[in-house]
C-alpha positions as CSV (number, residue, x, y, z in Angstrom):
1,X,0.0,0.0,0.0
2,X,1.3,3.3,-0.7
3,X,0.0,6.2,2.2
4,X,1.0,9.9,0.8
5,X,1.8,12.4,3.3
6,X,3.5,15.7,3.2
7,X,6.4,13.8,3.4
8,X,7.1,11.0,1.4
9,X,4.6,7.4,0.1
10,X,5.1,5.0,2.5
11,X,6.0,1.2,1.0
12,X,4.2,-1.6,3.0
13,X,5.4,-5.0,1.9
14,X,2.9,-7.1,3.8
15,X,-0.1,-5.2,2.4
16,X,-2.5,-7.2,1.0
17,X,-3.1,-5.4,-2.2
18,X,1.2,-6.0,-2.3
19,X,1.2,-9.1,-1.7
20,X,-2.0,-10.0,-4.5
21,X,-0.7,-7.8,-7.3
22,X,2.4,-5.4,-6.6
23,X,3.1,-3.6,-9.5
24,X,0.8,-0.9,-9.7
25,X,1.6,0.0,-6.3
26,X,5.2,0.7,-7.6
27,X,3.8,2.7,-10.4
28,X,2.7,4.7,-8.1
29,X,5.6,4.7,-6.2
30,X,7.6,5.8,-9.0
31,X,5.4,8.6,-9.8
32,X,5.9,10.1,-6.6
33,X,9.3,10.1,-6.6
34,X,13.3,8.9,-6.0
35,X,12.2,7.6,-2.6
36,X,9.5,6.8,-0.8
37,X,9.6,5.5,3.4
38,X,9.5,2.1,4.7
39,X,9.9,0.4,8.2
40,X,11.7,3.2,10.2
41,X,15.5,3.8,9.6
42,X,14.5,2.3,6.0
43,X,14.2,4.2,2.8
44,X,12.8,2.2,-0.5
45,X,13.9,3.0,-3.9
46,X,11.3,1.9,-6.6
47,X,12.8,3.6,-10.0
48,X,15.5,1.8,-12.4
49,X,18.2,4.4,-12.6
50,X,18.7,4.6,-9.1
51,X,18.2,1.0,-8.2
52,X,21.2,0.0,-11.3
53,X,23.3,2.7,-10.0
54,X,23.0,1.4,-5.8
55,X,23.4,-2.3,-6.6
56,X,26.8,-1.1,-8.0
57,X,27.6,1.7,-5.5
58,X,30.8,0.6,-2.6
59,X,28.9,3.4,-0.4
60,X,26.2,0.5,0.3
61,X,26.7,-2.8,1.8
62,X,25.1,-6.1,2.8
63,X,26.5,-6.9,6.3
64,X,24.1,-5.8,8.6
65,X,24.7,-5.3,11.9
66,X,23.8,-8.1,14.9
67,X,21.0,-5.7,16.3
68,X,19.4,-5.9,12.9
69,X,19.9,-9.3,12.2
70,X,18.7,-10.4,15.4
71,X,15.4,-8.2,14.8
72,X,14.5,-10.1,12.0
73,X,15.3,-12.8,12.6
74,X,15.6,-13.9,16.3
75,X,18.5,-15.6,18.1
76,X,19.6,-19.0,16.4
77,X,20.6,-21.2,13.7
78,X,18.5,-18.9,10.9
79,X,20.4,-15.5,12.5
80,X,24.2,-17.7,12.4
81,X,23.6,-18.6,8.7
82,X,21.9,-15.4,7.2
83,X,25.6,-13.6,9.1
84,X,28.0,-16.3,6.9
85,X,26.2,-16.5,3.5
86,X,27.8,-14.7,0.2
87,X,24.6,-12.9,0.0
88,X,25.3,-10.9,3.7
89,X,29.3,-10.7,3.5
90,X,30.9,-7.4,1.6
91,X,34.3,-7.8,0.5
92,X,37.4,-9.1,2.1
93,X,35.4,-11.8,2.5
94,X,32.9,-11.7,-0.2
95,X,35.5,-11.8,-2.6
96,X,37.5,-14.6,-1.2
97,X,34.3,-16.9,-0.7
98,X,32.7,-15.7,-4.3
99,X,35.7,-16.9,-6.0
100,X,35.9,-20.7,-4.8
101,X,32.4,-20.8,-5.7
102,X,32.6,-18.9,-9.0
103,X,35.0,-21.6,-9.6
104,X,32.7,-24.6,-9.2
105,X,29.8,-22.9,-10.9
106,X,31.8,-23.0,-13.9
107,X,30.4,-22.2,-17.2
108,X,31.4,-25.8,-18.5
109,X,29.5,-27.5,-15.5
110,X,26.7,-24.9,-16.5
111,X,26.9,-25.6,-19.8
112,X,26.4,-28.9,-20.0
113,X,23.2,-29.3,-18.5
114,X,21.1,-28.6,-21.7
115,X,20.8,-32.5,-22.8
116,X,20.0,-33.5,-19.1
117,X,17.2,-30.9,-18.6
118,X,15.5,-32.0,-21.6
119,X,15.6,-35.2,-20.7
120,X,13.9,-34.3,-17.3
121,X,11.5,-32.5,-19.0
122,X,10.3,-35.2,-21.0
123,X,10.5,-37.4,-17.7
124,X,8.2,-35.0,-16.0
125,X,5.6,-34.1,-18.7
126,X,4.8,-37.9,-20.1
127,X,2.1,-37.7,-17.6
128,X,0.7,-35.1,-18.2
129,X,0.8,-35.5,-22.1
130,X,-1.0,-38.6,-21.4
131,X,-4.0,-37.1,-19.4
132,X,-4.4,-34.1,-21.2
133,X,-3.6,-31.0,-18.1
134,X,-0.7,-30.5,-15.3
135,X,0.3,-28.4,-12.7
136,X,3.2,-26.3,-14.0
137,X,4.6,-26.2,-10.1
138,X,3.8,-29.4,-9.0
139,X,4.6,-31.5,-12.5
140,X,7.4,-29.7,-14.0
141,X,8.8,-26.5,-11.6
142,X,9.9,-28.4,-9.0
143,X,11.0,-32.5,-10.5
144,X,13.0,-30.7,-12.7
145,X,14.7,-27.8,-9.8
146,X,15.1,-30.3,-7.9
147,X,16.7,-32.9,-10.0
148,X,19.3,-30.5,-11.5
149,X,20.6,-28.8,-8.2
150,X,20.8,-32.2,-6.5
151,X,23.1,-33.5,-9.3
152,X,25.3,-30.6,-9.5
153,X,25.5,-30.7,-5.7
154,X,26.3,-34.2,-5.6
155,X,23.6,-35.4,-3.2
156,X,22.7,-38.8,-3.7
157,X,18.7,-39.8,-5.7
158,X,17.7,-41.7,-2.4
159,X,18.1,-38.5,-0.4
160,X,16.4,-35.9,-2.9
161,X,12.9,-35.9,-1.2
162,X,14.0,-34.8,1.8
163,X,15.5,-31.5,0.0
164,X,12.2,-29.8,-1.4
165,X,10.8,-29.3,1.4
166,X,13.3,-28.2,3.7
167,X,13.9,-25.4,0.8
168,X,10.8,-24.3,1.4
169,X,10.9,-23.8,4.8
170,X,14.5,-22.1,4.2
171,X,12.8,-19.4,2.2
172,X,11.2,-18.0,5.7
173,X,15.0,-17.0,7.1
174,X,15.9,-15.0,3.8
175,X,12.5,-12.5,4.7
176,X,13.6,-8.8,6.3
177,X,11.1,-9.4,8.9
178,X,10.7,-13.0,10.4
179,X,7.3,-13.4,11.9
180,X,7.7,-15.5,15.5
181,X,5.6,-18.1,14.2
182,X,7.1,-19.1,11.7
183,X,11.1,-19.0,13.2
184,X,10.8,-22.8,14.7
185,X,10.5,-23.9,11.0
186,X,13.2,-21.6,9.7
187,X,15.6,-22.7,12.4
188,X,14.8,-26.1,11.9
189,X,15.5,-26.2,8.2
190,X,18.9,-24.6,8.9
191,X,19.7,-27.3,11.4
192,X,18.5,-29.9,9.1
193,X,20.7,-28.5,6.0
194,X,23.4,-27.8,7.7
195,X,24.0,-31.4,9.2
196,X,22.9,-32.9,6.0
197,X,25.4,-31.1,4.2
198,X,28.2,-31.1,6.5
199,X,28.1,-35.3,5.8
200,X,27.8,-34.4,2.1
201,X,31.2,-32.2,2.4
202,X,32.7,-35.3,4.9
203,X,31.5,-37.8,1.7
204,X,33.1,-35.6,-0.7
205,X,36.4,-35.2,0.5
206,X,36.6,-38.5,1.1
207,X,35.6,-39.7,-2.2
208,X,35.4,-36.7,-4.8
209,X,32.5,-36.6,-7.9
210,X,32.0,-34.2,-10.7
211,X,29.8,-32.2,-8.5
212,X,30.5,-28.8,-7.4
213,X,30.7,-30.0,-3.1
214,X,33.5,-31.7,-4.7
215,X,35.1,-28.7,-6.7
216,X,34.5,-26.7,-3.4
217,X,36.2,-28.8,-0.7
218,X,39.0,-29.6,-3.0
219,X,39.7,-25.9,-3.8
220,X,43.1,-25.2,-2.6
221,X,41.6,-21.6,-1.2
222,X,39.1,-23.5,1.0
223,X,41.0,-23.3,4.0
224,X,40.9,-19.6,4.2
225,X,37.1,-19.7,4.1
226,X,36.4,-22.1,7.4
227,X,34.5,-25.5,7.4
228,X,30.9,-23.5,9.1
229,X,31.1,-20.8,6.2
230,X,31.8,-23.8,3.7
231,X,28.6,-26.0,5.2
232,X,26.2,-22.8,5.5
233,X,27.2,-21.3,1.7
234,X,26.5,-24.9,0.0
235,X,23.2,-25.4,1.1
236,X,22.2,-21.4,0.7
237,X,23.4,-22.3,-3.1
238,X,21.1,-24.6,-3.0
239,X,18.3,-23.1,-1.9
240,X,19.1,-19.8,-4.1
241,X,19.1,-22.1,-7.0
242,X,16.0,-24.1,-6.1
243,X,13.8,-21.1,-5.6
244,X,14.6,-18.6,-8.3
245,X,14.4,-21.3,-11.5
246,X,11.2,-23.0,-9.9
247,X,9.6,-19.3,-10.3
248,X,11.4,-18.9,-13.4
249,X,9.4,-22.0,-14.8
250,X,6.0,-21.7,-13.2
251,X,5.8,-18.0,-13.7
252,X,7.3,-19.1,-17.6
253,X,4.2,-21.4,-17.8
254,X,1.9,-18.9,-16.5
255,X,2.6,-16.4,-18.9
256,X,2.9,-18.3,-22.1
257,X,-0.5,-20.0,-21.3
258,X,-2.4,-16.6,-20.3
259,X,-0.4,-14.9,-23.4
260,X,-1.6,-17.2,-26.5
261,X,-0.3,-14.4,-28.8
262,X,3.3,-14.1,-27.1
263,X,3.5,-18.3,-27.2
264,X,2.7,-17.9,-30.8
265,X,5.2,-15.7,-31.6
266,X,7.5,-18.1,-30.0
267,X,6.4,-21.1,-31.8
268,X,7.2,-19.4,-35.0
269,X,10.5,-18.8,-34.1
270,X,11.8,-20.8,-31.4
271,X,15.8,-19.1,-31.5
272,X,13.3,-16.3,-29.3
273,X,13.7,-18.4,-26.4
274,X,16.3,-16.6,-24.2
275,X,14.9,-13.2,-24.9
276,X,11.6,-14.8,-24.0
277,X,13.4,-16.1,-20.9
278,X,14.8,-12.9,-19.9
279,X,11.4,-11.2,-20.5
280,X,10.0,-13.6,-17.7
281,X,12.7,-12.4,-15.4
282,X,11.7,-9.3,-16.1
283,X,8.0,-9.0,-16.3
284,X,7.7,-11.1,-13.4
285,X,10.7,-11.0,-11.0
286,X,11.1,-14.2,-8.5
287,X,13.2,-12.0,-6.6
288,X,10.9,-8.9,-6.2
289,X,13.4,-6.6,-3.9
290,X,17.3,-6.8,-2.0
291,X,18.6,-5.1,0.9
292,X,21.8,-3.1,1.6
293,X,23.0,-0.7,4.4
294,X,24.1,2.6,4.1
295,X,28.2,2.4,4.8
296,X,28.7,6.0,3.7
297,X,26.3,8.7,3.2
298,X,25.0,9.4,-0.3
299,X,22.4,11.5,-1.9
300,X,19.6,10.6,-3.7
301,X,17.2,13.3,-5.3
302,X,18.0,16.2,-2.6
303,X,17.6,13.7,0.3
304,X,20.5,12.4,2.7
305,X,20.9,8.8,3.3
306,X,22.7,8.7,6.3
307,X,25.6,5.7,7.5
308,X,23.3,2.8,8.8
309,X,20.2,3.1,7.7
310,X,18.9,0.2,5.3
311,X,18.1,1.4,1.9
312,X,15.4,-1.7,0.2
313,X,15.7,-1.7,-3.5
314,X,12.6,-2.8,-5.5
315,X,13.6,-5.0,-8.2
316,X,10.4,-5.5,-9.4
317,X,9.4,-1.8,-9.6
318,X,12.5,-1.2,-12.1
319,X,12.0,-3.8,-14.2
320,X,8.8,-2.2,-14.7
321,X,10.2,1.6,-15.1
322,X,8.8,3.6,-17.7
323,X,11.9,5.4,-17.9
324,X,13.9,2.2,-19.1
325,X,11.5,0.2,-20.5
326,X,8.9,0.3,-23.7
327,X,5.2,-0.2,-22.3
328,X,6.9,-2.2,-19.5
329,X,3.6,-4.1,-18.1
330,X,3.4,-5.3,-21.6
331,X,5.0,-8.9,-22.0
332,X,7.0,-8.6,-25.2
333,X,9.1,-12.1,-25.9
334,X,11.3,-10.0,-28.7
335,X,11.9,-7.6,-25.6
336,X,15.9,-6.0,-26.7
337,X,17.7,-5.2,-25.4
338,X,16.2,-6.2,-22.1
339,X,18.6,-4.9,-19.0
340,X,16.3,-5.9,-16.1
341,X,17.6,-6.3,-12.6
342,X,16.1,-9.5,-11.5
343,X,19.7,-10.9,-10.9
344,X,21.2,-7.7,-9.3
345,X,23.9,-6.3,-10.2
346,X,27.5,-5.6,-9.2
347,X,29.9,-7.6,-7.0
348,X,26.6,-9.1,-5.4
349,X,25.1,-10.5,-9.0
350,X,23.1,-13.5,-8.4
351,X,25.9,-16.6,-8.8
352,X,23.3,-19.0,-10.1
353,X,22.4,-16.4,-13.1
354,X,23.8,-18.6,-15.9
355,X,22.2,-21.8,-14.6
356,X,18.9,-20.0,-14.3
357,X,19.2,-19.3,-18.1
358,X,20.4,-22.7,-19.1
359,X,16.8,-24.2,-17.1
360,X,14.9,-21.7,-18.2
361,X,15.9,-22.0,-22.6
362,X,15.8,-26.1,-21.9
363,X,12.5,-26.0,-20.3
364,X,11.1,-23.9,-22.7
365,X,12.5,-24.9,-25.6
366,X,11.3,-28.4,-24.7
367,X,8.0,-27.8,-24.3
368,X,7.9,-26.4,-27.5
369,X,8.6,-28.9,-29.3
370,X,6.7,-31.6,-27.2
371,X,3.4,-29.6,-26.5
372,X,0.6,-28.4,-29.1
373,X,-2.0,-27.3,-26.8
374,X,-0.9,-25.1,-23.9
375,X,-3.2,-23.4,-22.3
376,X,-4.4,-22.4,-18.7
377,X,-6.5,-24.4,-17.4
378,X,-8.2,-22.7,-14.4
379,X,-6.6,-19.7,-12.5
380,X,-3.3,-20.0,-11.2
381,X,-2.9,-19.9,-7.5
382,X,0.2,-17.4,-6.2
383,X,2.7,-18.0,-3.0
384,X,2.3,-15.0,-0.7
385,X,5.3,-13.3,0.1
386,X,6.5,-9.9,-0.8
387,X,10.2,-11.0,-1.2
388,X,10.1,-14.0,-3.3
389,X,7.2,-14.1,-6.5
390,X,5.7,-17.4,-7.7
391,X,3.3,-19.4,-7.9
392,X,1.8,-22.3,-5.4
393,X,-0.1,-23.8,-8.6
394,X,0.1,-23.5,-12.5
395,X,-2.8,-25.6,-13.5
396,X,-2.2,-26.2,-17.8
397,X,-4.3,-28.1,-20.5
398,X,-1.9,-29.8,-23.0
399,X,-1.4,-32.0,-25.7
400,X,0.8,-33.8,-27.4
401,X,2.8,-32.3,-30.5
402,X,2.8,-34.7,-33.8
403,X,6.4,-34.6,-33.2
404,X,6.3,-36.2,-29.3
405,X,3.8,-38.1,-31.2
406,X,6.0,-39.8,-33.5
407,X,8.9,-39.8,-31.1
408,X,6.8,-42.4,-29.0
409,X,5.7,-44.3,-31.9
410,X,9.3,-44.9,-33.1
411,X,11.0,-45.0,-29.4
412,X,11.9,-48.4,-28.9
């Protein structure tokens, strides 16, 4: 909800009319101005230029301090993690632990997922194919999430169904404001991941795989990072991976099946399917905002941000910016160039960008080639967070293509 004042909008995240359908309120966010007030000691900054320019500006940083933390999160397992993860640690240390896990994200791991994904795809729709309608979520978001993060981790197929849901009770400790009901279940997951993956790392040194556990503990600058840092980054890689490509692909689903003229577009030239990709991201962030800490003041259209007050910057709202995009609330597959924020920016870009993309054109381009029909099938049901944007179910009617067709005719 936005509440004008003499001063400036106020930005409620947990508003209802937020939390169903946020981007008109940033519109009108962005009309108002640079800035607008959240939670006190917090200022919110809905417009592109501004948002670009802080996600790349040293005068802001992530490591919040201990009274903060501790505010949203509570005392625990969920407030130790969120303090040792890449995504709250500014440089020295963000730079040393980014690079040993740069290193085993590697573009040729990355890369080389294309064949595997379309095989998982085909795994997870032959259902569906078969009976005529799916739930994009349920069918296809998460198998095919799942399955990829859990082999490039390493973890073993008999241990895989314990993952999903424990990363979905993870996504509670990565909200600004932890609500006391729900900490137990945050805490828990971290204890849960946390001695899961500290025998994963035991296994691995032990016996090393083509996984990236293995590239990190055999990385000779491991030992500057400490084993608790090493056990709490590899499972917040997992869960970073596991929740923005499941919206990525649900959302996908969503918007190709309530967009008949955009899918058609896309059927008639399928090479459209990374713009199309990034034009998800964009339209429909699964991030929707990031936080950061004022280290040294700055100005921002006349007003002082002043050292320690926490500065929220609304991803969603600039990838929605008149002032950087074309009709922005207008899905546009062909969308270039397309410079959304949805992955950051900076020394803090998302890690898991690449891999993201790689999902995303494999999914896509998959069902494109395997689908005729694909259209919604009932109204889609959203999560309801402010931070993260998906979807709890994608329900889809589908059929076969005369190509899957003849593919099962011929399969032996």
């Amino acid at each position: 909800m936005v509440e004008t004042s003499s001063l400036t909008p106020r930005f409620t995240p947990s508003d209802p009319e937020v939390l169903n359908d946020p981007y008109p309120v940033y519109a009108r966010l962005r009309a108002a101005g640079a800035l607008c007030r959240g939670r006190p000691g917090e200022w919110v900054v809905p417009r592109y230029a501004d948002v670009y320019a802080l996600l790349r500006d040293p005068r802001l940083g992530v490591e919040f301090s201990e009274e903060h933390q501790r505010l949203g999160v509570g005392d625990g397992p969920a407030h130790e993690f969120r303090r040792r993860i890449l995504l709250t640690l500014d440089p020295p240390a963000h730079t040393r632990l980014r690079h040993v896990m740069a290193r085993a994200f590697s573009a040729a791991a990355v890369g080389a997922l294309q064949a595997r994904i379309t095989s998982l795809v085909d795994d997870s729709m032959r259902q569906p194919l078969a009976s005529g309608r799916f739930d994009a979520v349920e069918a296809l978001a998460f198998p095919v999430a799942v399955t990829v993060l859990s082999e490039l981790l390493g973890v073993p197929v008999e241990d895989r169904h314990e993952i999903r849901p424990r990363a979905l009770a993870l996504g509670t400790a990565f909200l600004a404001f932890v609500p006391n009901e729900d900490r137990p279940t945050a805490n828990a997951a971290v204890v849960w991941f946390r001695d899961y993956m500290e025998r994963l790392i035991e296994r691995r040194r032990r016996e090393p795989g083509p996984d990236l556990i293995s590239a990190m503990v055999t990385d000779p600058d491991v030992a500057d990072i400490g084993v608790e840092t090493l056990i709490d980054n590899a499972f917040f890689l997992c869960f970073s991976g596991f929740e923005t490509t499941v919206n990525l692909i649900s959302s996908g689903c969503a918007l190709l099946a309530a967009h008949q003229d955009e899918l058609a577009r896309l059927r008639a030239n399928p090479s459209l399917v990374l713009t199309a990709v990034d034009e998800f991201l964009r339209f429909d962030a699964p991030i929707q905002s990031t936080g950061r800490i004022v280290k040294e003041p700055l100005e921002i259209d006349g007003r002082l941000l002043r050292r320690g007050r926490l500065v929220t910057l609304l991803l969603g709202s600039a990838n929605h910016d008149e002032r950087q995009f074309d009709d922005p609330g207008r899905l546009d597959i062909t969308r270039s160039p397309n410079q959304h924020v949805s992955f950051g920016a900076g020394i803090h870009h998302c890690l898991g960008a690449a891999l993201s993309r790689v999902e995303g054109v494999a999914v896509f381009s998959r069902l494109l080639q395997i689908c005729d029909r694909f259209d919604a099938d009932g109204s889609p049901r959203r999560t309801r967070t402010a931070l993260f944007r998906g979807y709890a179910h994608v329900p889809i009617a589908v059929s076969p293509s005369r190509a899957m067709a003849d593919e099962t005719v011929t399969a032996p």
